[in-house]
Backbone as CSV, one residue per row, in Angstrom:
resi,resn,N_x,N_y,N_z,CA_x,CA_y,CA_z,C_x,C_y,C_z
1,UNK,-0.087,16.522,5.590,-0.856,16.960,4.435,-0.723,15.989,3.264
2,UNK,0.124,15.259,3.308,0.739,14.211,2.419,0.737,12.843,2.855
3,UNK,0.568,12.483,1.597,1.471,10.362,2.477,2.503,10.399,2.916
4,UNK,3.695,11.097,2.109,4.651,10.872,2.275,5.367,11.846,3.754
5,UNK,5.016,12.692,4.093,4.737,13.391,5.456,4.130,12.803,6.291
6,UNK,3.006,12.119,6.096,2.491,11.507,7.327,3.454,9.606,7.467
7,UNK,3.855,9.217,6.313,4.478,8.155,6.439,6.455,8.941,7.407
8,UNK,6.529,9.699,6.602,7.782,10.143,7.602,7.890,10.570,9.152
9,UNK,6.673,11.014,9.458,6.086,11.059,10.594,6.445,9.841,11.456
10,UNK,5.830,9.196,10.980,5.405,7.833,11.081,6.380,7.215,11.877
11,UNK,7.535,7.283,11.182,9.211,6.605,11.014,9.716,7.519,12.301
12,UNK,9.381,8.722,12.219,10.584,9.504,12.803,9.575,9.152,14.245
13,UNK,8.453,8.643,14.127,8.175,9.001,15.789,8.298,7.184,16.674
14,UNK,8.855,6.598,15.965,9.838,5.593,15.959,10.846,5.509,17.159
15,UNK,11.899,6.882,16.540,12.856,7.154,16.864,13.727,6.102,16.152
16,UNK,15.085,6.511,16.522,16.491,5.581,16.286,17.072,5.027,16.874
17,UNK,17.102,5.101,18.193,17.541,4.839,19.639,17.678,3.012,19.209
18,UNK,18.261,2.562,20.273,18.380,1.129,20.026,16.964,0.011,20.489
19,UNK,16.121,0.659,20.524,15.001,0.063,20.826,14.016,0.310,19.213
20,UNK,14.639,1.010,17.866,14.052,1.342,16.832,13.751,-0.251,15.934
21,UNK,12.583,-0.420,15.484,12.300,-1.842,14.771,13.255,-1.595,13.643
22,UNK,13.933,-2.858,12.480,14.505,-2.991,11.754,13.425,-2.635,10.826
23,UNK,12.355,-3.361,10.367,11.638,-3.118,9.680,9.858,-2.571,9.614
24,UNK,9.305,-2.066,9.128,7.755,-1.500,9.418,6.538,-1.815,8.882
25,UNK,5.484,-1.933,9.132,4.610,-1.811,8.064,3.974,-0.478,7.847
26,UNK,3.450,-0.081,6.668,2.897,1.373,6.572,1.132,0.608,5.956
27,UNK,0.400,1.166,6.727,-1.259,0.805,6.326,-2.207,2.272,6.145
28,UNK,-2.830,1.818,5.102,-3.666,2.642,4.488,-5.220,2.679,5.582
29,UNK,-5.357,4.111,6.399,-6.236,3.747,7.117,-8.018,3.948,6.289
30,UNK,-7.485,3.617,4.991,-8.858,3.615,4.185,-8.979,2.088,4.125
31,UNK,-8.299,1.270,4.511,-8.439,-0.126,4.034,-9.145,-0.897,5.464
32,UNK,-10.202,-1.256,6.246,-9.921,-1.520,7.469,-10.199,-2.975,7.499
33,UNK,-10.125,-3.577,6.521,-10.892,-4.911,6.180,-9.557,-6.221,6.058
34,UNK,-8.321,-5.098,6.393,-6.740,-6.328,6.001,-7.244,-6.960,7.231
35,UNK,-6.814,-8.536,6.803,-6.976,-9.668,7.904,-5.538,-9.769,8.780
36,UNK,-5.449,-10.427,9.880,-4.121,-10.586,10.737,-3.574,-11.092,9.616
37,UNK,-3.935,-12.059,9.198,-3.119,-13.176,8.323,-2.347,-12.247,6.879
38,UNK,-3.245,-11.221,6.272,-2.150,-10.705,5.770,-1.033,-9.729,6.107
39,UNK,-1.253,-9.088,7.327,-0.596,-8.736,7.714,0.999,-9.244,8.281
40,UNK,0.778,-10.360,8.427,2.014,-11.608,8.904,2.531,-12.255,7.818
41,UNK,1.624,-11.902,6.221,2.464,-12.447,5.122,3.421,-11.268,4.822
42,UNK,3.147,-10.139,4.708,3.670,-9.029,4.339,4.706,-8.678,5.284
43,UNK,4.589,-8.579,6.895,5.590,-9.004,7.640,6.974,-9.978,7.257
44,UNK,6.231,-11.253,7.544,7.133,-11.996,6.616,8.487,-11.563,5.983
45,UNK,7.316,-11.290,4.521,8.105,-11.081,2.878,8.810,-9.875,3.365
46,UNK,8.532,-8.904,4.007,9.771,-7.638,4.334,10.798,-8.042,4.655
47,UNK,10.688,-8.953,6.114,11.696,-9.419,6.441,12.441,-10.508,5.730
48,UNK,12.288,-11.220,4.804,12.925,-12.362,3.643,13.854,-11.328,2.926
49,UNK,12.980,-10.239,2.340,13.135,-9.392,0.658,13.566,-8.261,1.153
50,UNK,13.387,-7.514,2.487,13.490,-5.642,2.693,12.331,-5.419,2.126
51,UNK,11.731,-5.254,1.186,10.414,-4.785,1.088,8.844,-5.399,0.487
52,UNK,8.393,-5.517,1.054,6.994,-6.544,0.000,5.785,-5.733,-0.036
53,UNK,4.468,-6.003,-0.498,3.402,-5.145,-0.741,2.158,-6.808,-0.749
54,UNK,0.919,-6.033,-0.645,0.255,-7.408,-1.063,-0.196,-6.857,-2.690
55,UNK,-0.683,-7.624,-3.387,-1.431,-7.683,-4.712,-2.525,-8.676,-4.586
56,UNK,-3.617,-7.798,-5.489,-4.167,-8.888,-6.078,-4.141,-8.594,-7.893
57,UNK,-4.749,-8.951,-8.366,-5.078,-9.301,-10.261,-5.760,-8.129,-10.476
58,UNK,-5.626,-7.886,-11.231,-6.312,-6.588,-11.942,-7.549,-7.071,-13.266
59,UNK,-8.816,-7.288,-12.825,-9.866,-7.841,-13.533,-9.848,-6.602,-14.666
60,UNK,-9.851,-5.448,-14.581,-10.699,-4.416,-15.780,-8.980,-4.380,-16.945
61,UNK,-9.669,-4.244,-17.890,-8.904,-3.940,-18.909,-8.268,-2.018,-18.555
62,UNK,-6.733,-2.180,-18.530,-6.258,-1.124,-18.676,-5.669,-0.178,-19.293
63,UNK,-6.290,1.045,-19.890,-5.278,1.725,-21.518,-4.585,2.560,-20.261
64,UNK,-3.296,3.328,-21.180,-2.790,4.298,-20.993,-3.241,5.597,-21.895
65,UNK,-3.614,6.632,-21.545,-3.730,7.787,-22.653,-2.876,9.093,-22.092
66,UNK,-2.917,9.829,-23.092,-2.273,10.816,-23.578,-2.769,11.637,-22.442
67,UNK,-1.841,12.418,-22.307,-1.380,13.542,-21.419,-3.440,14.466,-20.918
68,UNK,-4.246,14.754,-22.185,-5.331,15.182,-22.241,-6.212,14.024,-21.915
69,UNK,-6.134,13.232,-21.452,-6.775,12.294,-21.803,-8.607,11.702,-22.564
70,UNK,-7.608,11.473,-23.805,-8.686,11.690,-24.499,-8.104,10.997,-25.697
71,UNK,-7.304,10.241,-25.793,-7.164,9.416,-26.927,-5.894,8.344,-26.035
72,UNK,-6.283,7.008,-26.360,-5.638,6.103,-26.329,-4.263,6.016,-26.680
73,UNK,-2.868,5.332,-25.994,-1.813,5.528,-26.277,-1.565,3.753,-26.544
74,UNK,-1.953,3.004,-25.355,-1.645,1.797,-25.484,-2.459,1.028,-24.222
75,UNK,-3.009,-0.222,-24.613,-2.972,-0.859,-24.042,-2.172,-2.005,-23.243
76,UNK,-2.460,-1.962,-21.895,-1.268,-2.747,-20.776,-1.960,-4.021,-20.523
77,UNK,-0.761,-4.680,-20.744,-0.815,-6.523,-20.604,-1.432,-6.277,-19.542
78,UNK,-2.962,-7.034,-19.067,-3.869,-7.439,-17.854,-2.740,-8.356,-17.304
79,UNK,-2.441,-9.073,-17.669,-2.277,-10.328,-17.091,-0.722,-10.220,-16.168
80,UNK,-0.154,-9.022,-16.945,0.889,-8.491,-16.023,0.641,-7.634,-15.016
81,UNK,-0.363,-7.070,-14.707,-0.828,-6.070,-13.552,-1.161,-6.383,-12.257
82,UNK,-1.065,-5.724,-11.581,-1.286,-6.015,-10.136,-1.991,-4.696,-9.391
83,UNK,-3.224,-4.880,-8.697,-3.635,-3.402,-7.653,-2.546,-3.793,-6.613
84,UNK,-1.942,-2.806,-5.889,-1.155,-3.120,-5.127,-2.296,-2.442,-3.525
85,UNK,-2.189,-3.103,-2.202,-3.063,-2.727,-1.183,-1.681,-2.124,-0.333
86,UNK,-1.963,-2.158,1.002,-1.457,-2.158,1.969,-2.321,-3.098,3.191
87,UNK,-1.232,-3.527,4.416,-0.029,-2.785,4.439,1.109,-3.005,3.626
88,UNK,1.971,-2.268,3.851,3.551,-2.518,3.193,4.557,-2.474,3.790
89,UNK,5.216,-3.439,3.952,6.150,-3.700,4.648,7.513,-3.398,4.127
90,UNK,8.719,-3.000,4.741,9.977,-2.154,4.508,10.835,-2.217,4.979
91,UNK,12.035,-2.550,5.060,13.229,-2.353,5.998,13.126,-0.968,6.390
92,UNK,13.441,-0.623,7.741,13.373,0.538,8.485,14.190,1.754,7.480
93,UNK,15.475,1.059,7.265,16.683,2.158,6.649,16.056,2.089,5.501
94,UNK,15.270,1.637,4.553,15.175,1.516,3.440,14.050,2.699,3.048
95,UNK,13.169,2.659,3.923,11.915,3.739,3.870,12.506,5.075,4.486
96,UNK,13.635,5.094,5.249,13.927,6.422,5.764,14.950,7.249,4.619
97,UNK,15.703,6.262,3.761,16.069,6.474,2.818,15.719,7.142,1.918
98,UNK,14.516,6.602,1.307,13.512,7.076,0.338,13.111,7.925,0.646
99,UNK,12.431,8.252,1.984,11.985,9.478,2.070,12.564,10.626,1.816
100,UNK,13.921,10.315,3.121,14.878,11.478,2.358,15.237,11.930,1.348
101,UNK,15.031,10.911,0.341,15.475,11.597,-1.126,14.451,11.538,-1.797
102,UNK,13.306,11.905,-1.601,11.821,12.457,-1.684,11.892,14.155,-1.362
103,UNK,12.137,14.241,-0.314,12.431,15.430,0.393,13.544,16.355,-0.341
104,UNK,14.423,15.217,-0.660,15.677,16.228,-1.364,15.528,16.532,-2.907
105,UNK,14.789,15.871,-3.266,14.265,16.568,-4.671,12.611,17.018,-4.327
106,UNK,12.337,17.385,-3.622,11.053,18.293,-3.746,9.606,17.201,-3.487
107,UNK,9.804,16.271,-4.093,8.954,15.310,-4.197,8.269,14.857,-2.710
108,UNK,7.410,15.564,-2.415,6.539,15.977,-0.607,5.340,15.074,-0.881
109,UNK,5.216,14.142,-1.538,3.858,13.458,-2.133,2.999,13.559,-3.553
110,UNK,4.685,14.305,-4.348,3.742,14.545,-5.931,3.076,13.098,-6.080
111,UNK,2.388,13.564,-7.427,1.068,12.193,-7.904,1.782,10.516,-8.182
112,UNK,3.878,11.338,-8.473,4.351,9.645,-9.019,4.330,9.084,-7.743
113,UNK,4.325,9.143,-6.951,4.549,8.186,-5.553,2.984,8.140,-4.597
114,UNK,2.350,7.258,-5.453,1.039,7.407,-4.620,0.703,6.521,-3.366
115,UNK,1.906,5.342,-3.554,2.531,4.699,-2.196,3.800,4.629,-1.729
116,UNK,3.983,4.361,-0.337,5.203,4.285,-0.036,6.373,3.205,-0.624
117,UNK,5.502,1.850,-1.567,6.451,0.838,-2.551,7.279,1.666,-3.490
118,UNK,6.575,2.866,-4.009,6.961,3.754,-5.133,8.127,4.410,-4.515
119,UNK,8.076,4.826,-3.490,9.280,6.163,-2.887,10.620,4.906,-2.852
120,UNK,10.333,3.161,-2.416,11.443,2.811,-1.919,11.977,2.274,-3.550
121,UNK,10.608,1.897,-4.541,11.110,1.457,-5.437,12.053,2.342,-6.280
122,UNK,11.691,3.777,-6.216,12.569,4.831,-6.646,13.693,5.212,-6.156
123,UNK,13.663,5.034,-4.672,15.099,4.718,-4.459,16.359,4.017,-4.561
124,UNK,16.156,2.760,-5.633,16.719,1.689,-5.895,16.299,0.412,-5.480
125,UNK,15.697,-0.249,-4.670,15.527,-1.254,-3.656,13.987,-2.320,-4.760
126,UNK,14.446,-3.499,-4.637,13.802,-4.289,-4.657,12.293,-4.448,-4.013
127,UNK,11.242,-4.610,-4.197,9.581,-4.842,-3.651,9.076,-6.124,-4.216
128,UNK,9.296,-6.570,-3.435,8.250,-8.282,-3.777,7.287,-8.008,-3.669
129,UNK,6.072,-8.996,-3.978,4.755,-9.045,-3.669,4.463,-10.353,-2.722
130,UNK,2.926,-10.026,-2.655,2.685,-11.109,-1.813,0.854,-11.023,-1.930
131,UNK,0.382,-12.324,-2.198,-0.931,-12.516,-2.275,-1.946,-11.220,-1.690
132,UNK,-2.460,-10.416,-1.981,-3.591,-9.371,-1.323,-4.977,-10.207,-0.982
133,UNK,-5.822,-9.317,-0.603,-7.298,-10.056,-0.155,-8.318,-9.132,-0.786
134,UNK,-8.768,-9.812,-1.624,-10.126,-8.539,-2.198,-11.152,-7.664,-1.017
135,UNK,-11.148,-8.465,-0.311,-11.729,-7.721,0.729,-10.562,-6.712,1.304
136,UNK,-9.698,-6.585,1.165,-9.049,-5.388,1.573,-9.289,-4.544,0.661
137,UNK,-10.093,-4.118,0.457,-10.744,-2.619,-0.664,-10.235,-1.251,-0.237
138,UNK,-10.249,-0.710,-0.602,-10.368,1.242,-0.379,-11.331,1.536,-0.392
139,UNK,-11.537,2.325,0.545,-12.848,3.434,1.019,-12.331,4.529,0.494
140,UNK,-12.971,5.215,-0.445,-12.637,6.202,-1.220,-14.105,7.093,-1.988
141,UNK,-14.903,6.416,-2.080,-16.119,7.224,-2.216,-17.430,6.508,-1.747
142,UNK,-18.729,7.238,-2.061,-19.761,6.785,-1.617,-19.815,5.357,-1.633
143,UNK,-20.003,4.783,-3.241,-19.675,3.376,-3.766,-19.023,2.608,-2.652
144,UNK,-17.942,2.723,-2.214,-16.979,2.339,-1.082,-17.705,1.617,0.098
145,UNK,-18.056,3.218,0.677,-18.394,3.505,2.049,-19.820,2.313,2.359
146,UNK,-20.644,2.126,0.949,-21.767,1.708,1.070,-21.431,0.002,1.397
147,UNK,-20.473,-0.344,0.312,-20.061,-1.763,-0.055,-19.214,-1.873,1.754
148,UNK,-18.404,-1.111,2.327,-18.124,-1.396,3.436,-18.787,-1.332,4.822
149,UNK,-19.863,-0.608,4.551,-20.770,-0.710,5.703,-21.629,-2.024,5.341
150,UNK,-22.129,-2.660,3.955,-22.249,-4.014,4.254,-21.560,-5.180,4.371
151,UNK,-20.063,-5.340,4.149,-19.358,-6.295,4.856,-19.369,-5.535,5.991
152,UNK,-18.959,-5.133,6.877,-18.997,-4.704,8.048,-20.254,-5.356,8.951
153,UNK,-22.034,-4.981,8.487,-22.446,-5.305,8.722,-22.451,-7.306,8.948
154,UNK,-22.040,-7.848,7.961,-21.782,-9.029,7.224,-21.182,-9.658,8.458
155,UNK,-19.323,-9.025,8.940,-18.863,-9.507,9.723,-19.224,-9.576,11.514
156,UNK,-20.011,-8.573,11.128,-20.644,-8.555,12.999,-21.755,-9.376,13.187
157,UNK,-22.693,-9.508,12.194,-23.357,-11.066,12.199,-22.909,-12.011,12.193
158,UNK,-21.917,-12.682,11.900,-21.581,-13.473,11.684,-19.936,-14.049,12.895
159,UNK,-20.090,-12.992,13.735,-19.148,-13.069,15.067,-20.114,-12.902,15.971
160,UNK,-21.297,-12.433,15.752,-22.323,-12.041,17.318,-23.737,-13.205,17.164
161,UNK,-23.644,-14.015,15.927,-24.044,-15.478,16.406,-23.287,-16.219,16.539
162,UNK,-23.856,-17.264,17.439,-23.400,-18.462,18.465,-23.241,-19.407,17.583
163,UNK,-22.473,-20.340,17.630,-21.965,-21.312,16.862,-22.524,-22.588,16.662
C-alpha cells in the first residue's frame, strides 16, 4: 500500500541466506525510460559510497510556504537543488536498517520519506549522487503519460529502422 512496504517487500523477498546481494537497487516503476548506462552508474556509486541516487538540476524556481500554503516563507538556492530519480542504489544492511526503524516509529510511508534515499538518509548513512537522465521522467499524470507515449513512440522508430 506504501513505498516503503512494497520496498521492504522487496528486500525481504531477497532473503538473507548466503546467496543474499550486499547491495540493491530500488526503481520507480513510473520511470521506464532509465537507460542500462544509468543504471551501472548508480550501481557503481552504491557500491564505492553504500548509497547513491541519480540527479539532475532543478530548472523551476523553488519557494517554500507556510503550512496553508498560501504565503511564501523562503526562497531555495536553485542552484543547490537536485530532482532526485531512481533507481537507487543501497547497501543491503543499510536499507533493511532504515526500514526497520521506519516501522519502529510508525513511519509505514508518511509524506517525509517519499523515497527510499530519505528512509536511509534518516537513518544516519551517507547518499551520494550521481548524474540522472532527463529522459528518466515520472509518469504521474495525463501530461506524463502523453509526453511518454511520444518518446516511446520516438524510440521504436528509431530501433525498427535499418541503419
Amino acid at each position: 500500500a506504501t513505498r516503503v512496504e512494497s520496498t521492504r517487500a522487496g528486500l525481504a523477498a531477497l532473503g538473507d541466506g548466503g546467496g543474499a546481494p550486499t547491495h540493491v537497487l530500488v526503481h520507480d516503476g513510473a520511470r521506464p525510460f532509465a537507460s542500462a548506462a544509468l543504471f551501472v552508474r548508480v550501481a557503481e556509486a552504491a557500491r564505492a559510497h553504500g548509497a547513491a541516487v541519480p540527479v539532475v538540476p532543478v530548472v523551476d524556481t523553488i519557494k517554500e510556504v507556510d503550512d496553508a500554503g498560501t504565503r511564501v516563507v523562503r526562497t531555495l538556492a536553485r542552484a543547490r537543488l537536485r530532482a532526485v530519480q531512481t533507481p537507487q542504489g543501497f547497501r543491503a544492511d543499510w536499507l533493511g536498517e532504515a526500514l526497520a526503524a521506519a516501522a519502529a516509529t510508525g513511519a509505514r510511508g508518511a509524506p517525509d520519506f517519499t523515497d527510499d534515499a530519505g528512509l536511509v538518509e534518516a537513518a544516519g548513512h551517507p547518499v551520494h549522487t550521481v548524474l540522472g537522465e532527463p529522459e528518466n521522467f515520472k509518469i504521474t499524470g495525463p501530461l506524463d503519460l502523453a509526453r511518454a507515449e511520444s518518446v516511446a513512440r520516438a524510440l521504436l522508430d528509431k530501433n525498427l529502422r535499418p541503419a
